[in-house]
C-alpha positions in Angstrom: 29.7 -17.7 -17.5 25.7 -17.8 -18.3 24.4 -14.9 -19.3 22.4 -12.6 -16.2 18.7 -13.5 -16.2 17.9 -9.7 -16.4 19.1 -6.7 -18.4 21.7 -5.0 -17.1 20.7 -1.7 -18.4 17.6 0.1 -18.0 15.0 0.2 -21.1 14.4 3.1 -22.7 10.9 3.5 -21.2 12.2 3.3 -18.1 11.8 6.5 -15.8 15.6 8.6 -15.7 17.0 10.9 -13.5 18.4 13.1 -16.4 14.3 13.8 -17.6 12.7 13.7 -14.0 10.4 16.7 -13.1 12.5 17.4 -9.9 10.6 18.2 -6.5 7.9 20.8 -5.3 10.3 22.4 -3.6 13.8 22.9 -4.9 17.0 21.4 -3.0 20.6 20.8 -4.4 20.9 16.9 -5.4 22.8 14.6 -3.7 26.2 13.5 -4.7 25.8 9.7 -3.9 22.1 8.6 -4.8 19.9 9.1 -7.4 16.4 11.2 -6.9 14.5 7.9 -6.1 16.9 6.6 -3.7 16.9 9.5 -1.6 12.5 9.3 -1.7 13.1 5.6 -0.6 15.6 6.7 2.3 12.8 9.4 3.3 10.4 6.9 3.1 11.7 4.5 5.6 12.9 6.9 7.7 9.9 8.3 8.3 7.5 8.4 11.4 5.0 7.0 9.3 6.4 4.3 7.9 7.7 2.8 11.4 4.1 3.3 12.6 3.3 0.4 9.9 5.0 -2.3 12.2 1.6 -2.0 14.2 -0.8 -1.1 11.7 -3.3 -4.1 10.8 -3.0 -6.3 7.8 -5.5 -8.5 8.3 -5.2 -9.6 11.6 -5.1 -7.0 14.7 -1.4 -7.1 15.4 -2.0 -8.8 19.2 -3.3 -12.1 17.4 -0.3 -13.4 16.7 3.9 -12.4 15.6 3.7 -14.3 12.8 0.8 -12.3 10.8 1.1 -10.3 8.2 1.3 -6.1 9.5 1.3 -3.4 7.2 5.1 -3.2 7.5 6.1 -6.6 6.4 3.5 -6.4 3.6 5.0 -3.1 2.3 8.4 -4.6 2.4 7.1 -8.1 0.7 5.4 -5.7 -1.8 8.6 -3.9 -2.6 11.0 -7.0 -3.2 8.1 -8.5 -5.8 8.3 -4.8 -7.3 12.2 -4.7 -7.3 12.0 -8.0 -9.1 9.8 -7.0 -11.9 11.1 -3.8 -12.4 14.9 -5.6 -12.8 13.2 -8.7 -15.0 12.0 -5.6 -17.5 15.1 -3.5 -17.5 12.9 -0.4 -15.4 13.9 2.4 -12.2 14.3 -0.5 -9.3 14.5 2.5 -6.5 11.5 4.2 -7.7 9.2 1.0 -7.7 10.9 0.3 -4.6 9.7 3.4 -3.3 6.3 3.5 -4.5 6.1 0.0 -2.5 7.4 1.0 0.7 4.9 4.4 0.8 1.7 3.1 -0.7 -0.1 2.3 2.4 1.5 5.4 4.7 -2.0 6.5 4.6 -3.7 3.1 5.9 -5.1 4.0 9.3 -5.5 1.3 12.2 -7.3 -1.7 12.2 -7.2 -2.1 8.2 -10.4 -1.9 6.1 -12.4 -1.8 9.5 -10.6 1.2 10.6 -10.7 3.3 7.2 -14.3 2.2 6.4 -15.3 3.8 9.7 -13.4 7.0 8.6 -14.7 7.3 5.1 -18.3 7.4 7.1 -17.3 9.8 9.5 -16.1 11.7 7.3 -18.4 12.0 4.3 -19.5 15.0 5.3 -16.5 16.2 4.9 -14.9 15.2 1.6 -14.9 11.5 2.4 -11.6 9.3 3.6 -9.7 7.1 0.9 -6.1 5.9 2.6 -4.9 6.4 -1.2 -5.5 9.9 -0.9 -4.2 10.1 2.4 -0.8 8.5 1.5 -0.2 11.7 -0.4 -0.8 13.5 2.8 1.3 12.3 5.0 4.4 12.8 2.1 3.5 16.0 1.0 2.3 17.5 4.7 1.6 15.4 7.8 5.5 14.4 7.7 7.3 17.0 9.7 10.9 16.6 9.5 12.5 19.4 7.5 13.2 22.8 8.1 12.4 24.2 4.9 9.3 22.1 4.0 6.0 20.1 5.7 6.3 16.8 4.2 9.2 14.9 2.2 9.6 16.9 -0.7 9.7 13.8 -2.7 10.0 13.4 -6.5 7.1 14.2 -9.0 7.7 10.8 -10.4 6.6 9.1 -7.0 3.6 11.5 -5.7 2.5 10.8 -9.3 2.8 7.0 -8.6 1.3 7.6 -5.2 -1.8 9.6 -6.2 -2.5 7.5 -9.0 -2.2 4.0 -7.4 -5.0 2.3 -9.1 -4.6 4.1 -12.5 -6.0 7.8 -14.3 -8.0 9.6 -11.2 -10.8 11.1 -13.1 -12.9 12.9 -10.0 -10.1 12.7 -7.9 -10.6 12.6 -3.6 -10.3 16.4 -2.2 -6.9 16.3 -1.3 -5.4 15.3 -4.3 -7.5 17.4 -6.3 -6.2 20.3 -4.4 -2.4 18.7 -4.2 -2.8 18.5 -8.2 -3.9 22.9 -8.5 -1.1 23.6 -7.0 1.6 20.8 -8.5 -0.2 19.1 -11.3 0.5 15.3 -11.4 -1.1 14.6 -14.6 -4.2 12.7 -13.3 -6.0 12.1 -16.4 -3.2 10.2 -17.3 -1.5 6.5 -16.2 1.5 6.7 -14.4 4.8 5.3 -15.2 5.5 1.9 -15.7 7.4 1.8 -12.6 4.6 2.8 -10.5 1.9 0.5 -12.5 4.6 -2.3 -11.2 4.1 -1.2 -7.8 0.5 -1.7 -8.0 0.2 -4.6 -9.4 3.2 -6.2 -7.0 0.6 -5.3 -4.0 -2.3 -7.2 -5.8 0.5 -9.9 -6.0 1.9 -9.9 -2.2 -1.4 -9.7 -0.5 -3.6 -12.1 -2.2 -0.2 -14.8 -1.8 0.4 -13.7 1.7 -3.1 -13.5 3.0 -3.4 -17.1 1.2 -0.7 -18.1 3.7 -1.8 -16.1 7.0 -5.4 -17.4 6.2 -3.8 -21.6 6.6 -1.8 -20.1 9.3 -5.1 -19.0 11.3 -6.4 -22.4 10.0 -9.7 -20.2 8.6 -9.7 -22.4 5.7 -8.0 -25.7 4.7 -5.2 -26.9 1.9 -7.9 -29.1 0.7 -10.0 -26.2 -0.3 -7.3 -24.0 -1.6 -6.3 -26.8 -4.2 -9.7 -26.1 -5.7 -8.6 -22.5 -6.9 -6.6 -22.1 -10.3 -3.2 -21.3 -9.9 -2.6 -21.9 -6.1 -4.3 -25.6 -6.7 -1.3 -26.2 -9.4 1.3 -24.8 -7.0 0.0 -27.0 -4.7 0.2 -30.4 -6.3 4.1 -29.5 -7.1 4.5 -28.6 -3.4 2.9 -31.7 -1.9 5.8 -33.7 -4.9 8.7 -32.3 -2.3 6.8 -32.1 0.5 5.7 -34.9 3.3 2.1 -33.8 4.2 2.8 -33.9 7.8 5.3 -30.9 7.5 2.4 -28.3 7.0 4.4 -25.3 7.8 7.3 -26.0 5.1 4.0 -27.3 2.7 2.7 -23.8 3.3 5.6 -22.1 2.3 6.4 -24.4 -0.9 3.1 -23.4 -1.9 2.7 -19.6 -1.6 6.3 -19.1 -3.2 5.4 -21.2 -6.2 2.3 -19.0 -6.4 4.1 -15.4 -5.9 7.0 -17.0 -8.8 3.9 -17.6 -11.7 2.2 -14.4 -10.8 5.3 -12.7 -11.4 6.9 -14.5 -14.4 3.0 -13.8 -15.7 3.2 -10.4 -15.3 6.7 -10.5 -16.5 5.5 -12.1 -19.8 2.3 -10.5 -20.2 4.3 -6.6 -20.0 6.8 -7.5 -22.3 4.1 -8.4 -24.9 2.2 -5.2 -24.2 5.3 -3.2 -24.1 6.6 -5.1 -28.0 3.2 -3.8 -29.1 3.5 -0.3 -28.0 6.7 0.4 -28.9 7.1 3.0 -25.9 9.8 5.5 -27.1 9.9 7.4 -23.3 8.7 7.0 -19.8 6.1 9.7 -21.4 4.8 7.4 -23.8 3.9 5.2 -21.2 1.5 7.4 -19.6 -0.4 8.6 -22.7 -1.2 4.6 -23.6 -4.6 3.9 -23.9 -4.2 1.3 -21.2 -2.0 0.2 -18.8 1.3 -1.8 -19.8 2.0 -3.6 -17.1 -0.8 -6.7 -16.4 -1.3 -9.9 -15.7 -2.6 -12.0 -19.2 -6.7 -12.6 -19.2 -5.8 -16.3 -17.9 -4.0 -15.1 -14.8 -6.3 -12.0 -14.5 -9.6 -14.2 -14.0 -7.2 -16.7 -11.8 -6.5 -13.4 -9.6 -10.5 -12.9 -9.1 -11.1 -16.1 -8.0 -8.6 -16.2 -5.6 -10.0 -12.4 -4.7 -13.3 -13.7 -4.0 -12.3 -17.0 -1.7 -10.4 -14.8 0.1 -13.5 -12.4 0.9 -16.1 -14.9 1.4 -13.6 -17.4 3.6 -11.5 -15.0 5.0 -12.0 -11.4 5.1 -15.6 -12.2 6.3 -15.2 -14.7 8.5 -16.9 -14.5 11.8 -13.7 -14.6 13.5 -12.5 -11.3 11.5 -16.5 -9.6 11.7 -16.0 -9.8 15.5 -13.0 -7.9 15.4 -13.8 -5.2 12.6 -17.0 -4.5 14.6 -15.2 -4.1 17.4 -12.3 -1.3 15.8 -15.2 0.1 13.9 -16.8 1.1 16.9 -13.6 2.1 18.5 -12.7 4.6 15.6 -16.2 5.6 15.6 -16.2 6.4 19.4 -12.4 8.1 19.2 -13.6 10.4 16.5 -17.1 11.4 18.2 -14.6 12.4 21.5 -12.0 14.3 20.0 -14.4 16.0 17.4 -16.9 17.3 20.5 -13.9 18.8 22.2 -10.5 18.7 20.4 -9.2 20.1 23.5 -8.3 16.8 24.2 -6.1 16.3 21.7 -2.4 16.5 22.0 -0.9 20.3 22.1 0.1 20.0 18.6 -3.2 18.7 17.2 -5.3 20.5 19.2 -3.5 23.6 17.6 -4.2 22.6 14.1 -7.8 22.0 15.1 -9.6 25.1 15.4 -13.7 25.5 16.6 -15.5 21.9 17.6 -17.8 20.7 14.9 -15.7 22.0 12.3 -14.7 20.9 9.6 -11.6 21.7 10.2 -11.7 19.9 13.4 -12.9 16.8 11.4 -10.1 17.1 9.3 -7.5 17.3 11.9 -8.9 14.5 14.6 -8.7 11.9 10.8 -5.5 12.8 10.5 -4.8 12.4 14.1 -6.8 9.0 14.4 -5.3 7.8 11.0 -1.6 8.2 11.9 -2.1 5.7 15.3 -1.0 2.4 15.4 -3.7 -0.7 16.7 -2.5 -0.7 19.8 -2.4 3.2 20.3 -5.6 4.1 19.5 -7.1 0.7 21.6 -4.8 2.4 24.3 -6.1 6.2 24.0 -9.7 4.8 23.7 -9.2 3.5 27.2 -7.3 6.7 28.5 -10.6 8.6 27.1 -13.3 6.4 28.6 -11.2 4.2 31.0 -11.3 6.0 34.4 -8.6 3.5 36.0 -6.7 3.6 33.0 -4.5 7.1 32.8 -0.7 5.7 31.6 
């Protein structure tokens, strides 16, 4: 029998449940899952993560079924991060987990839809969906008797705060998260979560490469001119018949996800021989990060990066629509803000005074947590008068 193409056993750098830093607040552990199984479980069995069916990739989810949504892309970001995580002998469940929560904090509409917040509420501390991920798991999430939040482990708010690496002037929430249960900002986060992060850079620039042909925004011709994808697409077009463009699609974008990943593969288990990591610890005091693609693929990824913006994320088709939720955020906010009487019992509540901040803080949490088509729907409720279901 050949040998299995990954280690069976975990490395010792790996996170482990016998040294993890438990949970904010303390609850007896379960008999048949380890601590980052049970986070995943909460995860996906929260309100907020079944809000991410309708939640915006790219395209507003009533463009089309076959788009990306946040959902699918968490769950395409968490098998790349499984993957990696097995290839390098590391905690599957935890990466997992850090996957399937990292954009709980995305509101509607995408990039449109949180812009619009960050500039309604810079007065206020500012808006980062980062930074809001960690408030919906460690307060917005209401499910437990004993606790706001999901109690999850320290090992995966860690990986959740510090997403993108060491948080040196940390958003307001997390700042205050961190006085009370400190998350070791300064610091990078385990190798685990850095897998994570770097499995979303992986997942969205492949998948918006294929949702981008799909929209027919830009053309196979002109993706063959980018390194990488241009390689994977020669070797597709070898198996391929040109005039089956939807099977020539997907030959290319999984040869593109496989040498991103055996990269990153390749490139960590360099970095990791060099470091000599004895612990999980060890990881995060490294003077930078261990899990990376090599310069080669690193440049590849901005090219790709930057085609993407300039032919896709701007394109007028995709302007139109981000002015539109833009303004439709914008208006939402300036409604509920004035008078958060009109807010649900439960948020209105939470809100205190008009033109508070507290009110400010309440109606982005509020607006944050909708789905596309729920906050298109409660616009018109608010300024539709034939429009009341």
């Amino acid at each position: 029998m050949a040998a299995p193409p990954y280690p069976s056993a975990r490395s010792p750098w790996a996170v482990r449940p016998e040294t993890a830093r438990g949970r904010l607040y303390l609850e007896p552990e379960s008999e048949t899952r380890t601590p980052w199984q049970r986070d995943r479980d909460r995860i996906i069995h929260s309100a907020a993560f079944r809000k991410l069916q309708y939640k915006t990739q790219v395209f507003v989810s009533h463009e089309g079924d076959f788009f990306r949504t946040r959902l699918t892309h968490s769950i395409e970001v968490a098998q790349i991060a499984r993957s990696i995580s097995r290839a390098l002998g590391l905690e599957e469940d935890l990466a997992e987990a850090l996957a399937l929560a990292h954009d709980l904090g995305h509101p509607p509409f995408a990039h449109a839809g949180e812009e619009a917040l960050a500039q309604l509420m810079e007065p206020f501390g500012g808006f980062d969906h980062n930074a809001q991920s960690l408030r919906v798991v460690t307060e917005l999430e209401r499910r437990y008797a004993g606790f706001d939040g999901l109690n999850l482990t320290w090992e995966t708010l860690e990986g959740l705060a510090k997403h993108n690496g060491p948080l040196h002037d940390p958003p307001p929430y997390v700042a205050a998260y961190n006085a009370r249960h400190p998350l070791e900002l300064h610091l990078y986060p385990s190798a685990e979560a850095q897998i994570a992060a770097l499995a979303d850079d992986i997942a969205y620039h492949s998948h918006d490469l294929d949702d981008g042909l799909r929209a027919q925004l830009f053309t196979f011709a002109e993706i063959a001119e980018l390194p990488v994808v241009g390689e994977a697409y020669a070797a597709a077009r070898r198996v391929c018949s040109e005039r089956e463009i939807s099977r020539l699609r997907h030959e290319t974008i999984r040869r593109v996800i496989n040498t991103l990943i055996r990269d990153v593969i390749a490139e960590t288990n360099a970095r990791l021989e060099a470091l000599a990591p004895r612990d999980a610890d060890a990881i995060r005091h490294a003077q930078r990060p261990v899990v990376a693609f090599s310069p080669s693929l690193a440049e590849a990824n901005l090219r790709i990066k930057s085609f993407l913006y300039t032919r896709m994320y701007r394109h007028w088709r995709l302007r139109r629509m981000a002015g539109k939720a833009k303004r439709l955020t914008r208006e939402l906010f300036s409604l509920f803000y004035a008078d958060p009487m009109l807010l649900p019992d439960e948020w209105r509540e939470r809100a205190g005074a008009a033109g508070s901040a507290q009110a400010a803080q309440v109606v982005c949490d509020y607006i944050a947590g909708m789905t596309d088509r729920f906050a298109m729907d409660e616009h018109r409720r608010l300024t539709d008068p034939f429009f009341s279901s």
